[in-house]
VEXKEMI-502929 format. One record per residue (C-alpha): residue number from 1; x, y, z. Coordinates in steps of 0.05 Angstrom, whole numbers, plus 5000, padded with zeros to 4 digits. Each point is the difference from the previous one (the first is absolute). Layout:
N
@k:NUM&u:X&v:Y&w:Z
...
END
This chain:
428
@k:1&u:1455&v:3972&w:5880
@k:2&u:4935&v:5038&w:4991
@k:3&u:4971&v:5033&w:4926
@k:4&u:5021&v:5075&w:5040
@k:5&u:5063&v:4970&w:5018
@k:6&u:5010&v:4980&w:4934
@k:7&u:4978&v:5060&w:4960
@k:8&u:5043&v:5048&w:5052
@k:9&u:5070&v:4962&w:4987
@k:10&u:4986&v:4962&w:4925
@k:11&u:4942&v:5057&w:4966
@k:12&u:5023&v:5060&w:4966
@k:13&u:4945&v:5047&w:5043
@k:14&u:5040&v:5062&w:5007
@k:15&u:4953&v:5038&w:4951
@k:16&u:4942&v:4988&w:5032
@k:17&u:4977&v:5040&w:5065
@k:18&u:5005&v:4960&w:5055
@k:19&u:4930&v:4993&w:5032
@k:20&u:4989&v:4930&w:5041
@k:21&u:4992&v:4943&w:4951
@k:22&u:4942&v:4956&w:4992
@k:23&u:5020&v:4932&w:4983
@k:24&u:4947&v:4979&w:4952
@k:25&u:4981&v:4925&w:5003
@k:26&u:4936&v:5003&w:4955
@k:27&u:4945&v:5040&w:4973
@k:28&u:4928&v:4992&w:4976
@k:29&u:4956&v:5050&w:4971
@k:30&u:5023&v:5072&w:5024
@k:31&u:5027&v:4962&w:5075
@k:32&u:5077&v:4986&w:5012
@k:33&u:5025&v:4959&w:5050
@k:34&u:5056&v:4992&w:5039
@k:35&u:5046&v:4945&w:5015
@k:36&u:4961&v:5008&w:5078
@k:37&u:4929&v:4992&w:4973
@k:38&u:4991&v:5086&w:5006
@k:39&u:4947&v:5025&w:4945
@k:40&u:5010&v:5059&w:4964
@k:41&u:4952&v:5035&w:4955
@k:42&u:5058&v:5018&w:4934
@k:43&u:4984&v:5068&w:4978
@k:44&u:5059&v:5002&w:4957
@k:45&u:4995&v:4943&w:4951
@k:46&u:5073&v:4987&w:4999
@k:47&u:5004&v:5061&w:4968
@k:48&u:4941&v:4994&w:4968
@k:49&u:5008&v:4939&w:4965
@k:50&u:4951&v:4953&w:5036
@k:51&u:4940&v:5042&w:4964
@k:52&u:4958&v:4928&w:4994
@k:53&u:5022&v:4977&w:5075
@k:54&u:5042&v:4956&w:5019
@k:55&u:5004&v:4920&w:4984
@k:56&u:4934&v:5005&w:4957
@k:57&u:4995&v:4933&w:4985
@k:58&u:4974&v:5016&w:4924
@k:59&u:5075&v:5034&w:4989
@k:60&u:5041&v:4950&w:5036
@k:61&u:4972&v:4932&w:4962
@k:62&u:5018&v:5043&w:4936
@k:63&u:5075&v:4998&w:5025
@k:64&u:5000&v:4931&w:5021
@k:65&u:4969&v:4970&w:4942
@k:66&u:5049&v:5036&w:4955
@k:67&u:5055&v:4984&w:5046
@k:68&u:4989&v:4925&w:5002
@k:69&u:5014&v:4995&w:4916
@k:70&u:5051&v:5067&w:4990
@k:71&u:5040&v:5043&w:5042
@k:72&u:5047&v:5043&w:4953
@k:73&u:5010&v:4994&w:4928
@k:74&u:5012&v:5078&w:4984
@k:75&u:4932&v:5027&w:4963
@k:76&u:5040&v:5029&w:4948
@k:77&u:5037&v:4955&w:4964
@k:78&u:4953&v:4944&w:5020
@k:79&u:4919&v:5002&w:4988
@k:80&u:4978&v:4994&w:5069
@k:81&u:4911&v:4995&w:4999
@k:82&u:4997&v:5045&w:5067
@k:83&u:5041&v:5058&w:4972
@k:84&u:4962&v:5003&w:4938
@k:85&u:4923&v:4991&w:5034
@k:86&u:5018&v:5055&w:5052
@k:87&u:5034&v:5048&w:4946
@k:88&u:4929&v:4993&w:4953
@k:89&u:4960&v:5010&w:5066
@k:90&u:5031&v:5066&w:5024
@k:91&u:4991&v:5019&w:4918
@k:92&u:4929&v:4988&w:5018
@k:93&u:4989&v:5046&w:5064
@k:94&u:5051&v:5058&w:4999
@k:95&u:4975&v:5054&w:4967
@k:96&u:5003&v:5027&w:4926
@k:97&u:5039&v:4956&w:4948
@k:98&u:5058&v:4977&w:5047
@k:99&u:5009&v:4928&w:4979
@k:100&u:5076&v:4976&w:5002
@k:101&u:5036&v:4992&w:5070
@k:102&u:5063&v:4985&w:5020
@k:103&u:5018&v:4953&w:5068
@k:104&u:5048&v:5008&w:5052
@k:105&u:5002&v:4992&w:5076
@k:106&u:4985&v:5077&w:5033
@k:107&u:4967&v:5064&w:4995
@k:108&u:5071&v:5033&w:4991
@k:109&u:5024&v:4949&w:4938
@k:110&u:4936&v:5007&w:4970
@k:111&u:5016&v:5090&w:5004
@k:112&u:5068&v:4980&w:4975
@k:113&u:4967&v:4960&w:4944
@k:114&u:4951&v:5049&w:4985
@k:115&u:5056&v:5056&w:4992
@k:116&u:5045&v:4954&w:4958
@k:117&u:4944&v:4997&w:4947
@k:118&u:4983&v:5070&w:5000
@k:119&u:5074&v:5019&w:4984
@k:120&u:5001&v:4950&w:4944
@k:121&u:4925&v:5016&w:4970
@k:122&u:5004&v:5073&w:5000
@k:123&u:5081&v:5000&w:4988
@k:124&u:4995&v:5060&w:5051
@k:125&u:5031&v:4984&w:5074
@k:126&u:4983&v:5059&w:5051
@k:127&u:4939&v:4999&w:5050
@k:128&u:4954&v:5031&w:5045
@k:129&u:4979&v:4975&w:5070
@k:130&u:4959&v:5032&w:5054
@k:131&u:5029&v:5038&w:5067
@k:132&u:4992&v:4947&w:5058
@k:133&u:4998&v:4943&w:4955
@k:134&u:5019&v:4925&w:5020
@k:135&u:5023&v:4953&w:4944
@k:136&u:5034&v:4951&w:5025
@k:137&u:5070&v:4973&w:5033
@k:138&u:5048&v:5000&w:4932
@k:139&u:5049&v:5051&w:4972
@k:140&u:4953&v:5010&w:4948
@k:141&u:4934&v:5005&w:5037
@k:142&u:5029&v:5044&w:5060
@k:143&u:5020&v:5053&w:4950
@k:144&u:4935&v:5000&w:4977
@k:145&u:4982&v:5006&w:5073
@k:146&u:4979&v:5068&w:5030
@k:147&u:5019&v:5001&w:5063
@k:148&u:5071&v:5010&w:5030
@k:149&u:4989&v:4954&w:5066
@k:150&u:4996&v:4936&w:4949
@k:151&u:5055&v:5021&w:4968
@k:152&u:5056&v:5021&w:5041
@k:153&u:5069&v:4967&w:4998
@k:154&u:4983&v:4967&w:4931
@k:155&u:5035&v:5062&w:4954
@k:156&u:5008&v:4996&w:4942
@k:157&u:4925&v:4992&w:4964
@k:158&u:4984&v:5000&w:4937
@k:159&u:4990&v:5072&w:4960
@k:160&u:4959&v:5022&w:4946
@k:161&u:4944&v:4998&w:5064
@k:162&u:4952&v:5060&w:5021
@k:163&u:4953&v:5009&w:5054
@k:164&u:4934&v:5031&w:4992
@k:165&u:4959&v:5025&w:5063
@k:166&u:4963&v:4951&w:5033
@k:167&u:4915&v:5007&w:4995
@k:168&u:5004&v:5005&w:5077
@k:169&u:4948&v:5042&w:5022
@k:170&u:5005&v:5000&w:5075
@k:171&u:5070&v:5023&w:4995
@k:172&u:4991&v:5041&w:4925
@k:173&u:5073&v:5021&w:4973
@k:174&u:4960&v:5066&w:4981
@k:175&u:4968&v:5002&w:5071
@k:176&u:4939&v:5011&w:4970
@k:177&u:4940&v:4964&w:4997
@k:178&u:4955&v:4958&w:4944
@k:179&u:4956&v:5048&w:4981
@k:180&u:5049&v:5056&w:4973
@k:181&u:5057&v:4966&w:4979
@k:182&u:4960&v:4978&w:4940
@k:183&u:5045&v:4926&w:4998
@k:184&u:5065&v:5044&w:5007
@k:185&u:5038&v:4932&w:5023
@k:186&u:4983&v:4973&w:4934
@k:187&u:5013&v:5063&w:4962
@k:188&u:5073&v:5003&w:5027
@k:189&u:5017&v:4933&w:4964
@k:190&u:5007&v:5040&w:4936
@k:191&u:5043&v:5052&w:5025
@k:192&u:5041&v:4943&w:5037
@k:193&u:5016&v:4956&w:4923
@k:194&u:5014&v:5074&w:4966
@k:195&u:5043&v:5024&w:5060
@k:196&u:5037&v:4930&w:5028
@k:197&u:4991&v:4961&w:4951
@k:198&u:5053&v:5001&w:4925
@k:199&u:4941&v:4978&w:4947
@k:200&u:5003&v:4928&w:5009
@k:201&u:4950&v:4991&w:5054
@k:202&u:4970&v:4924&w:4992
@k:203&u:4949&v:4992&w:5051
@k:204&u:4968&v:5029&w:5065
@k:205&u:4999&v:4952&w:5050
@k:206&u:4953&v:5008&w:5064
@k:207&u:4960&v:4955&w:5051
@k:208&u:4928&v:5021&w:4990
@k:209&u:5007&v:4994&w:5083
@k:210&u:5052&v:5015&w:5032
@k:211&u:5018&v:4944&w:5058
@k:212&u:5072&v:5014&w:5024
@k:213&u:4982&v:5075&w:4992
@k:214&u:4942&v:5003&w:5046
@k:215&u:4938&v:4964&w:4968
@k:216&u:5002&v:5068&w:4955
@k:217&u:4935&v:5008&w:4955
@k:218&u:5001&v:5037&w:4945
@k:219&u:4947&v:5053&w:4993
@k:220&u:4936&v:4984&w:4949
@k:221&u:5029&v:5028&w:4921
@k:222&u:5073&v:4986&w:5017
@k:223&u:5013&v:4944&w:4956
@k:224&u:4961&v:5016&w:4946
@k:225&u:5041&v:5068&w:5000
@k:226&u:5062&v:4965&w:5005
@k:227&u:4981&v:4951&w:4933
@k:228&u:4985&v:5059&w:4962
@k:229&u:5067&v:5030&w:5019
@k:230&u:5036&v:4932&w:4981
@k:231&u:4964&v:4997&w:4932
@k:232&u:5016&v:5067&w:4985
@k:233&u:5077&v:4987&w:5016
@k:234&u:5006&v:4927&w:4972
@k:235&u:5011&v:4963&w:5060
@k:236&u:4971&v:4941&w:5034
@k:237&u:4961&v:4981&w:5063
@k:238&u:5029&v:4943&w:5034
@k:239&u:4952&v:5001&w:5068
@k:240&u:5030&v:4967&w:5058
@k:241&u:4946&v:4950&w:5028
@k:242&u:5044&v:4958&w:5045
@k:243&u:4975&v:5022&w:5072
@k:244&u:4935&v:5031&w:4967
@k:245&u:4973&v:4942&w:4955
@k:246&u:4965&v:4932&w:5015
@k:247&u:4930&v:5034&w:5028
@k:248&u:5041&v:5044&w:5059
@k:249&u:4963&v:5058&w:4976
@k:250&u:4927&v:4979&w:4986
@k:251&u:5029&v:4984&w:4933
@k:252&u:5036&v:4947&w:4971
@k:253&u:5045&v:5051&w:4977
@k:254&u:5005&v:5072&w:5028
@k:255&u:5011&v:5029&w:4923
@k:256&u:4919&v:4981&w:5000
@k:257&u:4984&v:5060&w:5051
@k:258&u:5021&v:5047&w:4936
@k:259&u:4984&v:5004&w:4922
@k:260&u:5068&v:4979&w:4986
@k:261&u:5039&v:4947&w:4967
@k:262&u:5064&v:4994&w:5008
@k:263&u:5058&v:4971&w:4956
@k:264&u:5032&v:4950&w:5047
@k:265&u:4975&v:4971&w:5065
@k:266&u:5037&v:4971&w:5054
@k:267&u:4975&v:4956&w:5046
@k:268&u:5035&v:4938&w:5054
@k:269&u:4977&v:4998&w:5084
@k:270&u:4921&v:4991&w:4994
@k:271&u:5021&v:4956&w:4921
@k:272&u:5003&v:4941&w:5040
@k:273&u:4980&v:5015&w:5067
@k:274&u:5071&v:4987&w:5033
@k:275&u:5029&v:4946&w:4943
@k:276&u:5062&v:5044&w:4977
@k:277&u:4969&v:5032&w:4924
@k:278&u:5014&v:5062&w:4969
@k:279&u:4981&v:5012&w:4927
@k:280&u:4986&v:5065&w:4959
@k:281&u:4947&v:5002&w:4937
@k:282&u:5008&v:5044&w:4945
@k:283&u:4969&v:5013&w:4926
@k:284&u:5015&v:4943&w:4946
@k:285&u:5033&v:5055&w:4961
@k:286&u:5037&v:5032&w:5058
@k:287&u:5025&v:4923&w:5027
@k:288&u:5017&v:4979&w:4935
@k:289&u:5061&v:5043&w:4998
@k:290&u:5040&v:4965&w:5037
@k:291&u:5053&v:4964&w:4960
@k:292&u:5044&v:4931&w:5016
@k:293&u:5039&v:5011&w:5055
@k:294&u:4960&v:5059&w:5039
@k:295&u:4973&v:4970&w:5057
@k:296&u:4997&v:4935&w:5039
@k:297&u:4984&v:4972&w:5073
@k:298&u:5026&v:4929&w:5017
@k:299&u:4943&v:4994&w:5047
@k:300&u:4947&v:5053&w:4971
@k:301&u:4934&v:4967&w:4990
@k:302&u:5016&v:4944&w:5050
@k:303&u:4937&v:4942&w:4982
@k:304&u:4977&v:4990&w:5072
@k:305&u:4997&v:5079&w:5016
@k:306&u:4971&v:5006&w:4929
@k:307&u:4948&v:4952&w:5020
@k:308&u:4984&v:5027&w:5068
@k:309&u:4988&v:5074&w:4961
@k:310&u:4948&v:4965&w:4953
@k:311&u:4965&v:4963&w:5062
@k:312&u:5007&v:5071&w:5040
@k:313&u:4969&v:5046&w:4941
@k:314&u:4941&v:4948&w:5002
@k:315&u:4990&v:5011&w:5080
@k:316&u:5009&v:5079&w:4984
@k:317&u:4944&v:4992&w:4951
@k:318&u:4945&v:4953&w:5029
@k:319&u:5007&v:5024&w:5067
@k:320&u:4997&v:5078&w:4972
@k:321&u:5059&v:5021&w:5049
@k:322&u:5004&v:5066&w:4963
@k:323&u:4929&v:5012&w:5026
@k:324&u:5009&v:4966&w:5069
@k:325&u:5062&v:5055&w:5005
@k:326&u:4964&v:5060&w:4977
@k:327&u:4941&v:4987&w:5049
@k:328&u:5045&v:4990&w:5052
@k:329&u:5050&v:5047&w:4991
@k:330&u:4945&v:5053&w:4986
@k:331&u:4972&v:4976&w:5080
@k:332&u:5078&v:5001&w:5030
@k:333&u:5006&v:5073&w:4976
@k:334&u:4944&v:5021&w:5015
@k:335&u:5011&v:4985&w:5068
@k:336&u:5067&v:5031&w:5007
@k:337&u:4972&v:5065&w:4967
@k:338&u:4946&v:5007&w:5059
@k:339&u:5060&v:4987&w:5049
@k:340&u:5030&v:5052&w:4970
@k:341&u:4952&v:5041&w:5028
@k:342&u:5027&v:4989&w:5067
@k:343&u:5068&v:4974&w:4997
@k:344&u:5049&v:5058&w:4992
@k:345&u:5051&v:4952&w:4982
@k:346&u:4966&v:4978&w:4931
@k:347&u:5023&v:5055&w:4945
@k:348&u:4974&v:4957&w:4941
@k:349&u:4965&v:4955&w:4976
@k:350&u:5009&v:4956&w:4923
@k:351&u:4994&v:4940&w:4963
@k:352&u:4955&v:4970&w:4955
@k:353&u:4975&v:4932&w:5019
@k:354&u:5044&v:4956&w:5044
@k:355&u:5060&v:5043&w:4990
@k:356&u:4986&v:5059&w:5047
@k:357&u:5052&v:5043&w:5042
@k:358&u:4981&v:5035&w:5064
@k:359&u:5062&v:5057&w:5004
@k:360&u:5014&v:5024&w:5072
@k:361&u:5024&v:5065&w:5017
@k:362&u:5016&v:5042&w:5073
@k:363&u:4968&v:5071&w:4966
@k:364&u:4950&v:5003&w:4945
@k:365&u:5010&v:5065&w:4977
@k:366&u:5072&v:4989&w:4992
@k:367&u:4997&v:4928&w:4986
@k:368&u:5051&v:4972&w:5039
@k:369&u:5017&v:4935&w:4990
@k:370&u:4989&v:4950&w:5056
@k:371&u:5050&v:4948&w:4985
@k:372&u:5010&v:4975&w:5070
@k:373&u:4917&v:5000&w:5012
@k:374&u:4994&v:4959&w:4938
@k:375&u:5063&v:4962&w:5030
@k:376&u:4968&v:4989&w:5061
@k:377&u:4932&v:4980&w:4973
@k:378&u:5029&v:4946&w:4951
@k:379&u:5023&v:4972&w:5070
@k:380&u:4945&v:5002&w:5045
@k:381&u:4966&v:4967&w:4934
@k:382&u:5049&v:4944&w:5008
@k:383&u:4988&v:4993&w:5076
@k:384&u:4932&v:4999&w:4987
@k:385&u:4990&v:4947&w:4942
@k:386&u:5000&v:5042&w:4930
@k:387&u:5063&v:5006&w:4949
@k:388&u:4997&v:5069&w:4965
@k:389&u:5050&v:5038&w:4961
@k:390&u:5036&v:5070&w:5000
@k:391&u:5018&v:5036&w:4947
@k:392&u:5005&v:5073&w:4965
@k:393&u:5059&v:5035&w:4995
@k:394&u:5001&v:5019&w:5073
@k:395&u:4974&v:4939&w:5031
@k:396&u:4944&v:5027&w:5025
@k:397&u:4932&v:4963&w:4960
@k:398&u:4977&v:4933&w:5017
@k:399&u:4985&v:4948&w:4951
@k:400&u:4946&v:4959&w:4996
@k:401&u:4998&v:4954&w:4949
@k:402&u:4968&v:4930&w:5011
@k:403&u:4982&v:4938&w:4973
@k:404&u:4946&v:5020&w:4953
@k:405&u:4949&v:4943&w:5043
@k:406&u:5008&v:5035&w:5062
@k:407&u:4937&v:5004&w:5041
@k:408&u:4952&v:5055&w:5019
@k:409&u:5015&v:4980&w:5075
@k:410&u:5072&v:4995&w:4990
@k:411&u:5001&v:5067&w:4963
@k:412&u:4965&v:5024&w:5065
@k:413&u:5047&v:4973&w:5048
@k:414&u:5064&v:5026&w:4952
@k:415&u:4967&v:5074&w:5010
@k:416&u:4990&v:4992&w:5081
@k:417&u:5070&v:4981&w:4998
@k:418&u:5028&v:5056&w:4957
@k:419&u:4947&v:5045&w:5043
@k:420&u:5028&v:4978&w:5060
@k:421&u:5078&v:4997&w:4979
@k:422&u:4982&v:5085&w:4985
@k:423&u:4979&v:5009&w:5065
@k:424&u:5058&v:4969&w:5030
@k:425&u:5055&v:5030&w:4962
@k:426&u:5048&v:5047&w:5016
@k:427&u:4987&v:5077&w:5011
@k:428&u:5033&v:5047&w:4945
END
């Protein structure tokens, strides 16, 4: 029996949309391969996880020298070297005075984690999320969730949750536009904790880009309005860097693009490029709250993922992958913004660095969504040697998100592909 054979009758796949499978026998750099030899340029990073490649050699001896004298011992009631090394180093680069993290396996345990603490340090238990939001897989993280086609048939969610508008320009809740709305997105948030919320709001929690949503950038001031608004109303920041983090944005983290630090951070897929991580970093004072009993993970802060993390940071760092992404994320977008100029099908272009979002629509004055264009193109890609993604909540923007050391010439032949895919794609 083959690896489809076996996913279709023994894999839980339902969830997932069914497009024609590649069956992955090994990768390299920003190349997949199948089990029959095919190449494929990955433009999706395993969900943008892969951020330093894949199999960098650096990263993988890391795992194997800490696998061949530990595999578990469970970081917390145990002093495990890795866990402790990484935790100081992410003290070290992440910004302000963030300096005590917490380890478990995902982006959505580390939310989870990040949310337990805030209840317990502020003794206050509501929250705000963002409109088209994506959190995570859990009861707890889908509720902070904003959007309904992640969530449905998973009733009830947790309360004591309101949404805010999301800083979505293209597709502005006020149908307005940047330069008279004076930040009204970020504005709302106060009228959203005095409206929805009972007085005990603990913390705001956002991606500072949106992935799920749509690759959705937030407008230059936003933040910065939205701290000031926090400050004024005693709640916390806990920023979302899962999908965003690990130099995806020209950054290490995406916070960086703004003059804000946040409360909590939470970071796992680029943590240790594809060795399962999740961790969130707080304040000593803020972490320090926590009392016996409060939190644990059996297999949070795992030595050999620990250990690939510290040897992945290090390639992040000498290699400068936040600047190898903003040069060539800058040059990708670029491009699609002149083929803009000619392809009616492109409504939008966004990103910042290597996460950038190309949204399709059938009318641009209308902006109709083109889910099956952006359907079809995602398929010719396939056919044609390059793995993107779709997302936004209609389906209709393609995802590029690469290994970080992806080539200028691959870059070039991703575009022709995309270019072409457009061209071939379905009429409205």
């Amino acid at each position: 029996m083959g690896v489809k054979e076996q996913y279709r009758d023994y894999v839980m796949t339902g969830f997932v949309k069914r497009v024609e499978p590649v069956e992955v026998s090994h990768g390299k750099g920003a190349l997949l391969y199948d089990a029959d030899g095919t190449e494929y340029i990955d433009c999706f990073a395993g969900i943008s996880v892969t951020n330093a490649g894949h199999s960098d050699e650096r990263i993988l001896s890391a795992a194997r020298e800490t696998m061949d004298k530990i595999v578990h011992a469970c970081s917390y009631v145990y002093h495990v070297p890795q866990v402790g090394e990484l935790a100081q180093r992410l003290a070290e680069v992440t910004p302000g005075d963030l300096q005590k993290s917490f380890f478990g396996n995902s982006g959505a345990e580390a939310l989870e984690g990040a949310m337990r603490l805030a209840k317990r340090a502020s003794g206050k238990h509501e929250f705000v999320a963002l409109e088209s939001s994506f959190h995570g897989r859990t009861n707890a993280t889908l509720s902070i969730t904003g959007n309904s086609g992640r969530k449905k048939g998973g009733f009830p969610y947790s309360t004591g949750i309101a949404f805010a508008p999301a800083p979505f320009c293209y597709r502005c809740f006020a149908e307005t536009t940047p330069d008279k709305c004076d930040l009204l997105c970020a504005r709302r948030l106060s009228e959203i904790i005095r409206l929805h919320l009972s007085g005990e709001g603990a913390a705001f929690i956002a991606e500072p880009i949106m992935g799920e949503g749509g690759i959705v950038v937030p407008p230059p001031g936003y933040f910065e309005r939205v701290k000031e608004i926090l400050d004024a109303e005693g709640m916390w920041f806990i920023a979302d860097e899962v999908q965003s983090g690990y130099s995806r944005t020209g950054k290490l983290f995406a916070i960086e693009h703004w003059d804000v630090v946040p409360d909590m951070m939470c970071m796992a897929k680029g943590l240790a490029n594809g060795f399962p991580l999740g961790a969130f970093i707080t304040t000593a004072e803020i972490a320090d709250k926590f009392q016996i009993g409060d939190h644990l993970s059996t297999f949070g802060g795992n030595p050999i993922s620990c250990a690939a993390a510290i040897a992945n940071l290090d390639v992040h760092l000498s290699d400068d992958l936040p600047g190898q992404s903003a040069r060539k994320g800058e040059a990708l977008m670029a491009k699609f913004r002149e083929l803009q100029r000619s392809q009616e099908l492109i409504g939008d272009v966004r990103g910042k660095g290597l996460m950038v979002g190309v949204e399709l629509v059938t009318d641009r004055d209308k902006k109709t969504p083109g889910a099956a264009q952006a359907a079809a193109v995602r398929q010719y890609c396939l056919e044609h040697g390059v793995l993107i993604g779709v997302g936004g909540n209609f389906g209709n923007v393609l995802r590029v998100q690469p290994p970080l050391v992806i080539s200028d010439a691959q870059l070039d032949q991703v575009f022709e592909t995309i270019m072409a895919g457009m061209k071939a794609a379905p009429a409205a």
